[in-house]
C-alpha positions as CSV (number, residue, x, y, z in Angstrom):
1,X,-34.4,-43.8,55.3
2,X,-37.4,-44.4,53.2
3,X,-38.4,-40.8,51.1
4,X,-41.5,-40.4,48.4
5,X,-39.5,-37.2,47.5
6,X,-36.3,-35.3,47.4
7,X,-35.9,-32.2,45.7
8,X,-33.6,-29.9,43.7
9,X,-33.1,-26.4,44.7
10,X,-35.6,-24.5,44.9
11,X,-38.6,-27.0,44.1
12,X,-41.8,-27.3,46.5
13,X,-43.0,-30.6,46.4
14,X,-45.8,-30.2,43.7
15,X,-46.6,-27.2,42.3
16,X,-50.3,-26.9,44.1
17,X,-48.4,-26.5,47.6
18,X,-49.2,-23.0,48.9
19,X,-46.0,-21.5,49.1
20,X,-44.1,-20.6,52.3
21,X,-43.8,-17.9,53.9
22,X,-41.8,-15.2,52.6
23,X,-38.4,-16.0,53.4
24,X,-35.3,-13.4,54.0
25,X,-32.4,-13.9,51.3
26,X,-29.8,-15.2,53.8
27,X,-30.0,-17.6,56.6
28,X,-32.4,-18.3,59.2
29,X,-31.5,-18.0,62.4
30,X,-33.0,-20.4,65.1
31,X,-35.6,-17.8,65.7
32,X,-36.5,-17.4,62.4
33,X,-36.5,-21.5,61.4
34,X,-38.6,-21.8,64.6
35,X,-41.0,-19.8,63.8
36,X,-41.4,-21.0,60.1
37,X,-41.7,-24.9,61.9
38,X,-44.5,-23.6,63.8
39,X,-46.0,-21.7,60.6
40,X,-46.0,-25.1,58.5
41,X,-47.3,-27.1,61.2
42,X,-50.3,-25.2,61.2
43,X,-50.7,-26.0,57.4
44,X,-51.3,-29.7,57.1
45,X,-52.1,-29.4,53.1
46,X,-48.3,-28.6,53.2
47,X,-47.0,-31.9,54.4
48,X,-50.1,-34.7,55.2
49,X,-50.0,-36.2,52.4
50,X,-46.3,-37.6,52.6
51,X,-47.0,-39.0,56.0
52,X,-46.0,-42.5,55.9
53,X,-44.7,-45.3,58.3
54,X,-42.3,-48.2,58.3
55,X,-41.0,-50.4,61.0
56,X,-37.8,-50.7,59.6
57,X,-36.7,-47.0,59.2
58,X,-37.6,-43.6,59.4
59,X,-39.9,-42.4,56.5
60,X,-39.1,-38.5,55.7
61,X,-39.8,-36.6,52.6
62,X,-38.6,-32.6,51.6
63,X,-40.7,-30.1,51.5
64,X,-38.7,-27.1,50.5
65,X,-35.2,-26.2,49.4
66,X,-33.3,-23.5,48.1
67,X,-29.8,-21.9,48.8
68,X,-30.7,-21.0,52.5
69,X,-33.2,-23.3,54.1
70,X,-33.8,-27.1,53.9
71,X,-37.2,-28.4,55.5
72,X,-38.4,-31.7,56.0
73,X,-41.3,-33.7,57.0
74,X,-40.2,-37.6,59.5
75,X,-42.5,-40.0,60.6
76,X,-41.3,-41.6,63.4
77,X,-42.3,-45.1,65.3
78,X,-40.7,-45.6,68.7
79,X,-37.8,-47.8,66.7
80,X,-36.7,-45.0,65.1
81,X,-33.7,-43.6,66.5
82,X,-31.2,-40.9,65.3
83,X,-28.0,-41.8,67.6
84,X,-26.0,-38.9,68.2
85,X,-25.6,-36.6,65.7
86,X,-24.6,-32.7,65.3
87,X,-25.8,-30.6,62.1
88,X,-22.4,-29.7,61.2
89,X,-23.0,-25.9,60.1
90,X,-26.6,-25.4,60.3
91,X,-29.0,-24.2,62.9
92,X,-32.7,-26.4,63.1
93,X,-36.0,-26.4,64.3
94,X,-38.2,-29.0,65.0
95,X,-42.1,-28.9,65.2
96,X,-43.9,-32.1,66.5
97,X,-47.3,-32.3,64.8
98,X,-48.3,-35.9,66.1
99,X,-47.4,-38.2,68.8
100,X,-44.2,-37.7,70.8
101,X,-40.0,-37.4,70.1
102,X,-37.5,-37.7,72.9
103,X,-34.9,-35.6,72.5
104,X,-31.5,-36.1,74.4
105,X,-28.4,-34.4,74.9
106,X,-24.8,-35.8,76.0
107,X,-23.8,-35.0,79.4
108,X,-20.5,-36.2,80.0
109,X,-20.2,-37.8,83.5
110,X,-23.8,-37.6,84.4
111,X,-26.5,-39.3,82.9
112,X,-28.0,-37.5,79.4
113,X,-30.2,-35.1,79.6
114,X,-33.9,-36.5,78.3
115,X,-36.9,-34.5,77.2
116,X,-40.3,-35.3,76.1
117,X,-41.5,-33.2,73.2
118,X,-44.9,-34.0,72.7
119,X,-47.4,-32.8,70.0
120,X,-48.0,-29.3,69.2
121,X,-44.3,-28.3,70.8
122,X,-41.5,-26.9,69.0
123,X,-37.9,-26.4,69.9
124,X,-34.7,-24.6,68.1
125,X,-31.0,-24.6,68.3
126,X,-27.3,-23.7,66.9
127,X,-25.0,-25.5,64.7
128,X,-23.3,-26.2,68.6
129,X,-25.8,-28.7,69.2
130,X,-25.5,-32.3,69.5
131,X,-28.4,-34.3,70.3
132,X,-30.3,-37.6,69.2
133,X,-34.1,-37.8,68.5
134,X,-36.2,-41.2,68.9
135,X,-39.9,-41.7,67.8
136,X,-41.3,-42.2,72.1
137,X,-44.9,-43.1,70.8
138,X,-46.5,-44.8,68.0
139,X,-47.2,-42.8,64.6
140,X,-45.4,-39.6,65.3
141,X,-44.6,-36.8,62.5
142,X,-42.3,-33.8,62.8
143,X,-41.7,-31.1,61.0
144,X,-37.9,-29.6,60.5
145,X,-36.1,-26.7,59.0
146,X,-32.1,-26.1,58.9
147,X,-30.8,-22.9,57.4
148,X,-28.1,-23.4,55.6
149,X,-29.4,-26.2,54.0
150,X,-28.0,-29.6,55.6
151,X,-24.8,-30.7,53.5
152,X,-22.8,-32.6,56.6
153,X,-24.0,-33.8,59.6
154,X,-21.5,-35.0,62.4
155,X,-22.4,-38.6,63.7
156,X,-20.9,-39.2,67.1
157,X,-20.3,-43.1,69.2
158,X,-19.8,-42.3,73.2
159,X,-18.1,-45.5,74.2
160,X,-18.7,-47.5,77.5
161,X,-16.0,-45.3,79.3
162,X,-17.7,-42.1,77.9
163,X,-14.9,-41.7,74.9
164,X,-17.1,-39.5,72.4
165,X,-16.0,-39.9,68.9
166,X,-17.6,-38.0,65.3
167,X,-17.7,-39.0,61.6
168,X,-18.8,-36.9,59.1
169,X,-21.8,-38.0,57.0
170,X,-23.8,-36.7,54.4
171,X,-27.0,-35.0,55.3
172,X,-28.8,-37.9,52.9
173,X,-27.6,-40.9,54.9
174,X,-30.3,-42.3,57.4
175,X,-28.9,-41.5,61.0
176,X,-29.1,-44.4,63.1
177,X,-26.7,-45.1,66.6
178,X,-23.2,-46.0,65.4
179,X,-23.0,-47.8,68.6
180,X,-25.7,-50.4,67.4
């Protein structure tokens, strides 16, 4: 992953960055982080100025970070993909603010389930969730929040004969298929 800027605790990513919205001292629930994903979205002098695009990976830079939330802006191109991954503890929400994602979700004998989240749409879930998010059109940008703050991530293969298997990563390795 390609990033113009990670951030201690605490840190906004410049100091003329309106602040966020006041935030509860304790974790977000995926109520809460959806609502704040649909909050920044809404505030492009927030995050346009670290949109950025590569072919060769996913270009993402954080926004905001302290003890119980983690958000991020991704660019996305339709190369980009996550492969399977889980975020280990954390809850998330995502906010698309251009173009499209394709979310999936492993369904084990059946084909996975596929869902077009196009711009302007948001979507939240629990630390239960394992999914994988590709870049479906050209130029997209998302907005995402995890409360706690992403540490571990799980990163799973499904092999040919639907065997699913999870390493543990950190939350600052790229996420790409393990499969590939």
């Amino acid at each position: 992953m390609s990033s113009d800027a990670v951030l201690a605790e605490g840190d906004s990513c410049s100091p003329e960055l309106p602040e966020l919205p006041e935030l509860p001292a304790r974790a977000l629930d995926k109520r809460e982080l959806r609502g704040l994903v649909d909050d920044l979205a809404g505030r492009p002098e927030v995050w346009r100025k670290h949109v950025a695009f590569s072919a060769d990976e996913r270009h993402y830079a954080s926004l905001y970070r302290d003890e119980y939330v983690d958000v991020w802006l991704l660019c996305w191109t339709p190369e980009n993909d996550t492969g399977w991954h889980d975020h280990d503890v954390s809850s998330g929400a995502v906010h698309v603010v251009a173009g499209e994602l394709e979310e999936c979700n492993p369904r084990i004998g059946g084909e996975h389930v596929r869902v077009r989240v196009g711009e302007g749409t948001s979507f939240s879930f629990g630390p239960e969730h394992i999914h994988r998010l590709v870049g479906s059109a050209t130029s997209s940008v998302s907005i995402h929040a995890y409360s706690p703050p992403l540490w571990r991530l799980g990163q799973y293969s499904i092999s040919d004969d639907g065997v699913m298997r999870r390493v543990s990563v950190s939350y600052a390795d790229e996420l790409r298929p393990l499969d590939a």
